[in-house]
Each structure stands twice: as C-alpha cells, then as structure tokens.
C-alpha positions in Angstrom: 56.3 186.4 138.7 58.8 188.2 136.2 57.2 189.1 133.5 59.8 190.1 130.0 58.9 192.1 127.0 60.1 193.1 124.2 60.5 196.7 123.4 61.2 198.6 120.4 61.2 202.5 121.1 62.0 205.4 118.9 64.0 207.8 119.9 62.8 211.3 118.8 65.0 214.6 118.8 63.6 217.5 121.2 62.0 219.3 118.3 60.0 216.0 117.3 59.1 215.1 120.8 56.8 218.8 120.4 55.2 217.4 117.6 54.2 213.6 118.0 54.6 210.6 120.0 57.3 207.9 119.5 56.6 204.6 117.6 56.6 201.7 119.8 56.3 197.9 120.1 56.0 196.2 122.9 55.2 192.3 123.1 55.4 189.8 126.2 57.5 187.0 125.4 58.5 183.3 127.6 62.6 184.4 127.2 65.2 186.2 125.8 65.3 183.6 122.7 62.1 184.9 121.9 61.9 188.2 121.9 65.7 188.2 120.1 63.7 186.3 117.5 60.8 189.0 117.3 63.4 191.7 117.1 65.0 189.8 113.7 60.8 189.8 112.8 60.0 193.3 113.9 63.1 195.5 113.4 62.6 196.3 110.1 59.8 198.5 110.7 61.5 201.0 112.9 64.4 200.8 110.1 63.7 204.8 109.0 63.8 206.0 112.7 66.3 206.1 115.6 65.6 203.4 118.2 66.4 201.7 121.0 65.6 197.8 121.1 65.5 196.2 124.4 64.2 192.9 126.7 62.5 194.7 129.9 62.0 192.2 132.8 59.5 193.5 134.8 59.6 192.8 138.9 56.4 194.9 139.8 54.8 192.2 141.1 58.1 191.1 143.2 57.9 194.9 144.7 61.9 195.6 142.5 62.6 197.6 139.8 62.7 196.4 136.1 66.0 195.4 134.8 66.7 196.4 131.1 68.8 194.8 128.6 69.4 196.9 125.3 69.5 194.3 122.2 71.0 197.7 120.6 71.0 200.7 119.4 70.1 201.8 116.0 70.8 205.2 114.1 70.1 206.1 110.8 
C-alpha cells in the first residue's frame, strides 16, 4: 500500500546545518488534493526560511523507491 505525505523541509546553508536541525512538517494525507490543500494551510509558517515543499509517495512496503513530487520551491 502507497502511502503519500506531505513534506515541508527547510533548506539550511552549510554553515546552519553546523548549528541546528531543519524545520520540518510532515503529514500523511488520502491524495494529492489534500496535501495541496495543507500546503495553502501550512506554508505560511516556513514563510521566513528556504524550503522545499513536496508530496512523497512512499513504496516501502511494495519493496520500490519513493517517488517525489516538489509542489515548489521557496526562497526568501
């Protein structure tokens, strides 16, 4: 069974990567319509930070790799 998430992930520069961890979000969701409608909810909090928004299908249990499908790309 496929299982799709929605991720929000900072992106950090080298010198913050020493420092601390990313912010992340990451919530299971039926379909793409969903987690499209979490992003609109959810974005907003990674507004001050680069990140990388994206719907991960997740094969494990099929024995294939994820797919990933970036919603986009955000830089401030």
């Amino acid at each position: 069974m496929t299982h799709i998430y929605l991720e929000i992930v900072e992106q950090l520069s080298e010198q913050e990567a020493f420092t601390r961890q990313p912010r992340e979000l990451r919530i299971e969701v039926k379909d793409e319509r969903e987690a499209l409608k979490l992003y609109e909810k959810y974005k907003e909090l990674f507004s001050d930070c680069n990140y990388v928004a994206r719907i991960h299908y997740c094969h494990h249990d099929e024995g294939k790799p994820c797919e990933l499908k970036v919603i986009e790309v955000h830089r401030v």
